[in-house]
GULUMKOL-591147 format. One record per residue: residue number from 0; x, z, y of N, C-alpha, C in turn. Coordinates in steps of 0.02 Angstrom, whole numbers. Layout:
BEGIN
PT   seq      nc1      nc3      nc2     cac1     cac3     cac2      cc1      cc3      cc2
PT   NUM        X        Z        Y        X        Z        Y        X        Z        Y
...
***
This chain:
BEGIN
PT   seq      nc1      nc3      nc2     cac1     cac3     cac2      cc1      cc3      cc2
PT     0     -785     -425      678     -831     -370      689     -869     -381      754
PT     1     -929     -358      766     -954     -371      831     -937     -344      870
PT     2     -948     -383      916     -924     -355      998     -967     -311     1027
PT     3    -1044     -320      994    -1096     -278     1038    -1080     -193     1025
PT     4    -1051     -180      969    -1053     -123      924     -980      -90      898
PT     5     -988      -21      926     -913       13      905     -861      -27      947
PT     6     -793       -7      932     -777       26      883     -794      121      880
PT     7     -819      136      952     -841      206      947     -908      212      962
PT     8     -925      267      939     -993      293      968     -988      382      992
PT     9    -1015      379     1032    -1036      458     1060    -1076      499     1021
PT    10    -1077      558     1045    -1119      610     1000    -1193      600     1043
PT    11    -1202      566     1105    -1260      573     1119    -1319      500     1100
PT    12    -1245      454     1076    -1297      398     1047    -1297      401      966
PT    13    -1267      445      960    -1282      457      866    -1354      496      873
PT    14    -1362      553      928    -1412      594      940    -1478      554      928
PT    15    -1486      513      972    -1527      470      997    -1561      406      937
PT    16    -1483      392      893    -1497      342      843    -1522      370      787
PT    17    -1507      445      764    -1503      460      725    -1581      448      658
PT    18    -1622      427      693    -1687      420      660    -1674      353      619
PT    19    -1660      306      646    -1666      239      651    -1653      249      555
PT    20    -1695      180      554    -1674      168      457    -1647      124      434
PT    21    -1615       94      491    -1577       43      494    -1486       73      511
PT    22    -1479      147      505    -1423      187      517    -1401      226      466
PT    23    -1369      234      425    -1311      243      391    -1234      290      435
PT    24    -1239      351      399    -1197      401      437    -1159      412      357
PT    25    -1085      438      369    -1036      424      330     -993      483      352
PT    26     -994      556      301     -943      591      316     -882      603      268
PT    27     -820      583      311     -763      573      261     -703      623      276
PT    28     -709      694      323     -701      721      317     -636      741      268
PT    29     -566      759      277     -496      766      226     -447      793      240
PT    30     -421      838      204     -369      877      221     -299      851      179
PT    31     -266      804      179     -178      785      154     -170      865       95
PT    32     -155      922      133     -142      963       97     -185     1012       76
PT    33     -243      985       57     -306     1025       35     -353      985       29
PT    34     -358      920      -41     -403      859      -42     -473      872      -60
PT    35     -492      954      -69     -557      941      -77     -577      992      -14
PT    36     -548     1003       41     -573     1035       90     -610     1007      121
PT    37     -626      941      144     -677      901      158     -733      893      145
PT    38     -755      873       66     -796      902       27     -833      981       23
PT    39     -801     1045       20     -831     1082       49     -852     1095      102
PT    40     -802     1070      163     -851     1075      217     -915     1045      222
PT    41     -916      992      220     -974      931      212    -1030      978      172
PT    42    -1018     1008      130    -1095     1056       77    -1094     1131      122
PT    43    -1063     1142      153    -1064     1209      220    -1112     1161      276
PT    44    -1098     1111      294    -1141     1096      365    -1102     1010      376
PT    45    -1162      971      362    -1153      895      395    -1194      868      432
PT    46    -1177      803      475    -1247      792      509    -1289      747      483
PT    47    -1371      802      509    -1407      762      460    -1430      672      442
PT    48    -1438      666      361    -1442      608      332    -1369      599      308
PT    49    -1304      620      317    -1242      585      342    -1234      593      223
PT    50    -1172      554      220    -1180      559      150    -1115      551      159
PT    51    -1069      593      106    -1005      593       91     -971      566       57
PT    52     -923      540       99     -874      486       64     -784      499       51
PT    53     -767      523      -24     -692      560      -22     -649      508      -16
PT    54     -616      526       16     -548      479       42     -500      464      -39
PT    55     -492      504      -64     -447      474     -123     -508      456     -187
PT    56     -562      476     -206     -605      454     -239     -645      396     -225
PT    57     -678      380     -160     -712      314     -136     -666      290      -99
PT    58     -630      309      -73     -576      248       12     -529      251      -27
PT    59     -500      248      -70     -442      245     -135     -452      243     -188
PT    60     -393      176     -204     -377      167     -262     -348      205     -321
PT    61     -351      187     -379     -292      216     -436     -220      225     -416
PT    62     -169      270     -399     -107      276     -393      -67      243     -448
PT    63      -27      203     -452       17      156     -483      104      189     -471
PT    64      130      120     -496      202      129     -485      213      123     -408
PT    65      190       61     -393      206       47     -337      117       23     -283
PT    66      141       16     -226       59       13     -193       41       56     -173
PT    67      101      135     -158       73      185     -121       56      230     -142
PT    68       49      292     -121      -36      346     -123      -83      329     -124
PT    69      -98      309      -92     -186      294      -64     -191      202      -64
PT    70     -184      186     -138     -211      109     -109     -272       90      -96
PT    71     -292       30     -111     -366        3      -66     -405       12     -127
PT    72     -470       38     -122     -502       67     -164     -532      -27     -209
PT    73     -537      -20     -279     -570     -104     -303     -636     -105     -233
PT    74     -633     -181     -211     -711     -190     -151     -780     -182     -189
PT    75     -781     -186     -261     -838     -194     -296     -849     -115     -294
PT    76     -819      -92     -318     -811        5     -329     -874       36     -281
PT    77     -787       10     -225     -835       42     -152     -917       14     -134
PT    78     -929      -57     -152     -989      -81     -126    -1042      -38     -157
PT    79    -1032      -46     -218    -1074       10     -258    -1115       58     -238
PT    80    -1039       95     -217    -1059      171     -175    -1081      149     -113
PT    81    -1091      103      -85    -1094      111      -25    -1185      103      -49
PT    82    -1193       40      -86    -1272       28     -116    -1313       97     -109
PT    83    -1275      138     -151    -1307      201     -188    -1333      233     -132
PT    84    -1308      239      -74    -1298      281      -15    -1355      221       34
PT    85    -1391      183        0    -1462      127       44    -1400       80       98
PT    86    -1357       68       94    -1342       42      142    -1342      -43      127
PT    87    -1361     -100      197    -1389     -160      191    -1331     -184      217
PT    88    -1351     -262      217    -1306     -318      244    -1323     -288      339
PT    89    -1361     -272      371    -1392     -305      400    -1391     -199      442
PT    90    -1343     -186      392    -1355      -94      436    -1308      -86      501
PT    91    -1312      -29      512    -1279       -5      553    -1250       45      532
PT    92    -1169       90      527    -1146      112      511    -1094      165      557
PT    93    -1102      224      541    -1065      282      611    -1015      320      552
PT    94     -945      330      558     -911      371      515     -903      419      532
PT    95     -886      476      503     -827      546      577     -800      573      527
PT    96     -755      604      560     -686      667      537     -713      730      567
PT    97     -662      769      565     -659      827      599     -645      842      664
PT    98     -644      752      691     -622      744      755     -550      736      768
PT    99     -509      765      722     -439      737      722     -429      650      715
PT   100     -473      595      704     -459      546      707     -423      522      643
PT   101     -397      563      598     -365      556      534     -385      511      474
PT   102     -464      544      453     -477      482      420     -543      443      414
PT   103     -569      448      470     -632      394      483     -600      331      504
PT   104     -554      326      527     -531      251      549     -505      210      483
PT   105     -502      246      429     -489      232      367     -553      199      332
PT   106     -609      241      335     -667      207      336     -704      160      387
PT   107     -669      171      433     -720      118      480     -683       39      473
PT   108     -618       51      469     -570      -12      445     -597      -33      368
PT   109     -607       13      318     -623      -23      255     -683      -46      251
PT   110     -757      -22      281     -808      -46      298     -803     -113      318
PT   111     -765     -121      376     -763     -189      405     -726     -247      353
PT   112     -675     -219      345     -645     -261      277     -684     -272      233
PT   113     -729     -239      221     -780     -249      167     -839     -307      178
PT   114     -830     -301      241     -884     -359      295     -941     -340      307
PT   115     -937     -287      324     -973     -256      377     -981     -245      447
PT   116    -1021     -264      492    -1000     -310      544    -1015     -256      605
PT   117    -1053     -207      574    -1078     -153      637    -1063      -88      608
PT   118     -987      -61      613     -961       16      588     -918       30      655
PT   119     -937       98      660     -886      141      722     -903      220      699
PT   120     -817      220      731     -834      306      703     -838      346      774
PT   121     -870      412      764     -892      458      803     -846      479      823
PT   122     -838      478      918     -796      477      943     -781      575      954
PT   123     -748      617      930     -736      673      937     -749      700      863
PT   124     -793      673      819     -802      690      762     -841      741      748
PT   125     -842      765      708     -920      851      684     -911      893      723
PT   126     -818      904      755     -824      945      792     -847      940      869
PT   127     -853      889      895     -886      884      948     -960      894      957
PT   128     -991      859      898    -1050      859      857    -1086      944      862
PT   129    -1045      975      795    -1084     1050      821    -1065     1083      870
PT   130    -1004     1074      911     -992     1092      964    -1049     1077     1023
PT   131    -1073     1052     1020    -1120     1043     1073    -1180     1066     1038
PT   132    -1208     1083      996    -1256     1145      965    -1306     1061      935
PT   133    -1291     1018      914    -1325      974      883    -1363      992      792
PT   134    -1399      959      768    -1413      998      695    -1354      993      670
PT   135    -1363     1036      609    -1303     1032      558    -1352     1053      495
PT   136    -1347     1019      447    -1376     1019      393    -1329     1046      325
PT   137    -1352     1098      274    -1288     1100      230    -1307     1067      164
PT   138    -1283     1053      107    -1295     1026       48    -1267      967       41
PT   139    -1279      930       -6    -1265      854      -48    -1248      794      -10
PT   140    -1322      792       34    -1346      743       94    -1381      680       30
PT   141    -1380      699      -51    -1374      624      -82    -1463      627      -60
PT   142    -1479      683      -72    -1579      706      -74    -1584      657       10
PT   143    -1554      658       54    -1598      631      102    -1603      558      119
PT   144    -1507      542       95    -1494      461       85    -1557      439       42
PT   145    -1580      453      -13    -1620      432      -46    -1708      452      -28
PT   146    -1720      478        6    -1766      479       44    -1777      402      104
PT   147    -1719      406      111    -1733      334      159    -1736      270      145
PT   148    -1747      257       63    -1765      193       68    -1720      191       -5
PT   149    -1743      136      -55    -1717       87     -136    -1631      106     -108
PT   150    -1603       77     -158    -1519       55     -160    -1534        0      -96
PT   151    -1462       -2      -80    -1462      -61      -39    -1435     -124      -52
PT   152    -1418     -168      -12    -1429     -245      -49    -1345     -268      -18
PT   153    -1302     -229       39    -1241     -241       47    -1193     -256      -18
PT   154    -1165     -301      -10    -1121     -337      -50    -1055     -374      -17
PT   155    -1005     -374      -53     -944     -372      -49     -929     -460       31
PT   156     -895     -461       65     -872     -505      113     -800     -510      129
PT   157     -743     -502       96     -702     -463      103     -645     -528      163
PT   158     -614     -476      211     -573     -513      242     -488     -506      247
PT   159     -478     -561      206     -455     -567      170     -384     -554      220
PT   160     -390     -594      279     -357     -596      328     -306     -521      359
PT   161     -349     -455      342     -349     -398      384     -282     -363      341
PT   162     -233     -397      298     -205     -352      271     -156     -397      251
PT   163      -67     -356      261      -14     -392      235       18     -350      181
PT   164       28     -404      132       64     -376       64      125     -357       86
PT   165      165     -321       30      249     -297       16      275     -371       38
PT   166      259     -432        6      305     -489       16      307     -516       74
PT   167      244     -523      120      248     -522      191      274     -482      233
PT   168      292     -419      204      322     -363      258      391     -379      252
PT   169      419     -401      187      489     -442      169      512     -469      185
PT   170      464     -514      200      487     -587      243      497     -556      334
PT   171      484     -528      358      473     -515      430      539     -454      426
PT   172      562     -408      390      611     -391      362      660     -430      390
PT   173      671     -477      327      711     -520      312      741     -558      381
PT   174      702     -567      424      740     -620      458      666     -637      525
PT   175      602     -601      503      559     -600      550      507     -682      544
PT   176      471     -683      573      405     -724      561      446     -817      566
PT   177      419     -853      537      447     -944      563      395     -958      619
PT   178      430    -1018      646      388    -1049      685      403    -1022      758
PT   179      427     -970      777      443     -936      827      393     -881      847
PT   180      354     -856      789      318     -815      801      343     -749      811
PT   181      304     -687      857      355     -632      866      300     -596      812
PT   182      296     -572      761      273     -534      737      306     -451      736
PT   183      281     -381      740      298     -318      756      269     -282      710
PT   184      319     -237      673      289     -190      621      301     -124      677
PT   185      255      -93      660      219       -6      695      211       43      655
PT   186      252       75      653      271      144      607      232      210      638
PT   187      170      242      610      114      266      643      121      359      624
PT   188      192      378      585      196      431      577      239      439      622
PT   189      227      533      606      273      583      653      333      549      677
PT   190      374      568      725      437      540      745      489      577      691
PT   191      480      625      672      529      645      651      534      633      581
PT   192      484      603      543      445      553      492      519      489      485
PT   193      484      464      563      525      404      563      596      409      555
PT   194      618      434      578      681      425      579      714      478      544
PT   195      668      507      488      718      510      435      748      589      438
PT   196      709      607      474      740      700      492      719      727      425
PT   197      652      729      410      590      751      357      565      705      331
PT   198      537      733      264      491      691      233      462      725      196
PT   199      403      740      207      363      790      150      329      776      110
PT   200      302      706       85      286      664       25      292      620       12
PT   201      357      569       31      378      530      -12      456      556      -39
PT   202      476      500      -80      541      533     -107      605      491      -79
PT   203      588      439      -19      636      446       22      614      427       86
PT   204      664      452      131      671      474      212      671      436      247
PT   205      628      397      286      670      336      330      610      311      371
PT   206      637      230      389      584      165      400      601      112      398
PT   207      547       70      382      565       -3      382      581      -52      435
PT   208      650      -51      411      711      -86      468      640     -126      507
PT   209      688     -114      584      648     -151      655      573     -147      640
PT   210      547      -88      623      485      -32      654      487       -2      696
PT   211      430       -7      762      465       47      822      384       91      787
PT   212      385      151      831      380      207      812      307      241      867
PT   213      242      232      836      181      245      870      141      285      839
PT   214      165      381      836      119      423      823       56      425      824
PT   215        1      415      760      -58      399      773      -78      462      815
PT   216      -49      516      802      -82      564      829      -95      580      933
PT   217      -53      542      938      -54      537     1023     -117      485     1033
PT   218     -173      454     1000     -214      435     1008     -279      475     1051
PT   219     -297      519     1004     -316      561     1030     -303      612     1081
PT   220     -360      642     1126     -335      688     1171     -347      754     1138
PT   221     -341      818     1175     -339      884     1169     -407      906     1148
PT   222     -476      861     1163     -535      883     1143     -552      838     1092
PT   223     -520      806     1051     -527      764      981     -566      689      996
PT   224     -558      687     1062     -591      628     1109     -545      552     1103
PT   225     -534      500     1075     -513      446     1080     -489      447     1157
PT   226     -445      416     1174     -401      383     1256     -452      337     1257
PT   227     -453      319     1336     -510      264     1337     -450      232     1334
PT   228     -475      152     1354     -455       95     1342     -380       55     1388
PT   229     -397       85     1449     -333       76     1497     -291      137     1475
PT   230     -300      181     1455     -221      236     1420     -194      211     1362
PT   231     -226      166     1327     -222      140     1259     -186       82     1270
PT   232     -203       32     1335     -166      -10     1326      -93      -17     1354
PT   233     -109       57     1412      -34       79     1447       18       94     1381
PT   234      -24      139     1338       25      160     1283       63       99     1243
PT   235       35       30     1242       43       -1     1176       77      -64     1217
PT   236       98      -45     1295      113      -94     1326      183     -156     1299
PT   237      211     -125     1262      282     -148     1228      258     -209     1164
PT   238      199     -186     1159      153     -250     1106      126     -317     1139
PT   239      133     -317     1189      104     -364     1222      149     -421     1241
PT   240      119     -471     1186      144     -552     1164      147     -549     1120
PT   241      142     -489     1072      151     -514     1010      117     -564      966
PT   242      130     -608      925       84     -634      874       51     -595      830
PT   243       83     -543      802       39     -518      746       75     -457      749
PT   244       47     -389      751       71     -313      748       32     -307      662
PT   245       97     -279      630      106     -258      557       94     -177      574
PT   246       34     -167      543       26      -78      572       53      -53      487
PT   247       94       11      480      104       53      411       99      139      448
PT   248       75      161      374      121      238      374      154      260      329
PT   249      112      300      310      124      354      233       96      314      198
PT   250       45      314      174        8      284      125      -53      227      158
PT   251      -57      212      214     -120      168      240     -164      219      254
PT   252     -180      271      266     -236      310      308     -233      314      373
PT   253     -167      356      401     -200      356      467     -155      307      499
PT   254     -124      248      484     -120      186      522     -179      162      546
PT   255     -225      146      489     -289      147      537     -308      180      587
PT   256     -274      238      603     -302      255      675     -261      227      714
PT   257     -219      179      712     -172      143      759     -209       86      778
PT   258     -237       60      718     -268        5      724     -347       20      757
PT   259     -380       80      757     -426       70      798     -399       74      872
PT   260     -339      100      863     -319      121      945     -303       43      979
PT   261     -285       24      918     -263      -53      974     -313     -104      971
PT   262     -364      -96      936     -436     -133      952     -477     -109     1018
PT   263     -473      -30     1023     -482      -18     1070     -447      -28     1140
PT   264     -365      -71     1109     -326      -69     1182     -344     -148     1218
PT   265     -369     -175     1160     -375     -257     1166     -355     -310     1128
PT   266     -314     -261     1085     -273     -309     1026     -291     -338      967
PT   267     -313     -380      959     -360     -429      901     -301     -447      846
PT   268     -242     -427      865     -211     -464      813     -156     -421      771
PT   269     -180     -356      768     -153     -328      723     -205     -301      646
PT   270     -138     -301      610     -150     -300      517     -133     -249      487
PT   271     -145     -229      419     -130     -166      404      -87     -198      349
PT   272      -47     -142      344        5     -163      268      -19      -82      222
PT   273      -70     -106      174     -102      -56      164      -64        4      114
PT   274       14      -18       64       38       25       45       87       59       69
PT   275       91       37      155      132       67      190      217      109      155
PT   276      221      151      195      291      179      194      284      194      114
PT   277      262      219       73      263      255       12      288      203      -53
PT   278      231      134       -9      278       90      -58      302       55      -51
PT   279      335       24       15      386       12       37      443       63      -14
PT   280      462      101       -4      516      156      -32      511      161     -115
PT   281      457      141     -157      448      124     -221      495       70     -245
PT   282      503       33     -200      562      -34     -231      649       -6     -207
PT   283      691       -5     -250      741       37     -243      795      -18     -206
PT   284      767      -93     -213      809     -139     -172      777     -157      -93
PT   285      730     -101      -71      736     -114      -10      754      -86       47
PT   286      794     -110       86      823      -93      134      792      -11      159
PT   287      820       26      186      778       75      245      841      120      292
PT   288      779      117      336      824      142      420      800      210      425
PT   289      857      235      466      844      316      496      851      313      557
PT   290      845      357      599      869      336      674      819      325      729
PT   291      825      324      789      796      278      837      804      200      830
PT   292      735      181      844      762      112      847      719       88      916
***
């Protein structure tokens, strides 16, 4: 992904960009326990041009046996939609939430996976956005995407690299990386998630043996503001040497906000294991931990 661009942007350079026709705004907006609350908000008030993208309909796959909740949506699917919505090889791309950080990093990670080379999401999200008395537009948003220009010509790049299967998480399991590599899996839910106190949607309790334990939600601060970059890397200081950080959660959503957190900390070398905890726990022969670890 480029270096010139993202992984955040401000509300005063979305302000500023917002004309450009070379910009592409993306609201993905989601509530876990209320999946079309996003969607209505977005037709109450979005920012303008921005076009809506549902987290289990476009940023997700078909639910299976195994592979999770939320797997990776087909790349052709998504390119599609992304077409429909004018977007180019050659765009620029801004996501946001509600500012909770929850699930734009979901899209700004699958964008890039998709090979898209200039995506960042809005740092505080809509609510910082109309919080500071910026427009807010209500309806569709499809009438204005299509005002700006044909379908677009973006097509699939996929990296291939950015993501470890069940059998790779097995192997590192099993006995950990060859070669003497330190590879680290990062368990991005609640603590009390982890270790097995609660579990409120999967159907079992735990984590995957030698996961330590990095609440996506301590990413963010109290005003829905991303940590800059020295709190991020104070936080993630225990990662440092690793070869390769294995990021999971629940289902692969808001690990991605782990993973923007540690792009933002400096860390180039972490991966997503995109059916995370849900399907991890789908195979009845694999191991799982409760506890501190």
């Amino acid at each position: 992904m480029s270096s010139a661009f993202g992984p955040l942007v401000d509300i005063h350079w979305l302000r500023v960009n917002l004309s450009r026709s070379d910009l592409r705004v993306f609201d993905v907006r989601f509530n876990l326990n209320d999946p079309d609350q996003g969607r209505r908000a977005y037709l109450e008030g979005h920012i303008p041009g921005a076009v809506f993208l549902d987290l289990e309909r476009d940023l997700s796959g078909p639910v299976g046996r195994h592979g999770g909740r939320h797997p990776l949506p087909d790349p052709e699917q998504l390119a599609a939609r992304l077409r429909s919505a004018g977007l180019n090889h050659s765009d620029t791309a801004v996501v946001y939430d509600d500012g909770s950080g929850q699930s734009a990093p979901r899209a700004w990670w699958l964008l890039g996976y998709l090979g898209l080379e200039r995506v960042a999401v809005l740092d505080g999200g809509f609510a910082a956005w109309s919080g500071a008395g910026l427009p807010v537009v209500p309806g569709t948003g499809d009438e204005e995407a299509a005002a700006r220009g044909p379908q677009g010509n973006f097509t699939v790049r996929l990296q291939r690299d950015w993501i470890r299967d069940t059998d790779q998480v097995r192997t590192v399991v099993q006995g950990g990386a060859r070669d003497g590599r330190r590879v680290v899996l990062v368990d991005s839910r609640a603590p009390e998630r982890y270790r097995g106190e609660v579990e409120p949607y999967d159907p079992v309790a735990g984590h995957i043996p030698g996961a330590v334990n990095y609440d996506w939600t301590t990413n963010v601060g109290p005003d829905g503001r991303w940590l800059d970059p020295s709190a991020l890397r104070q936080r993630f200081a225990a990662l440092e040497g690793a070869d390769e950080i294995i990021v999971y959660c629940g289902s692969g959503v808001t690990a991605c906000a782990n993973l923007l957190a540690l792009r933002l900390a400096g860390f180039q070398q972490a991966r997503l294991y995109p059916g995370s905890w849900s399907d991890w726990c789908s195979y009845p022969e694999h191991p799982v931990a409760q506890g501190s670890e």
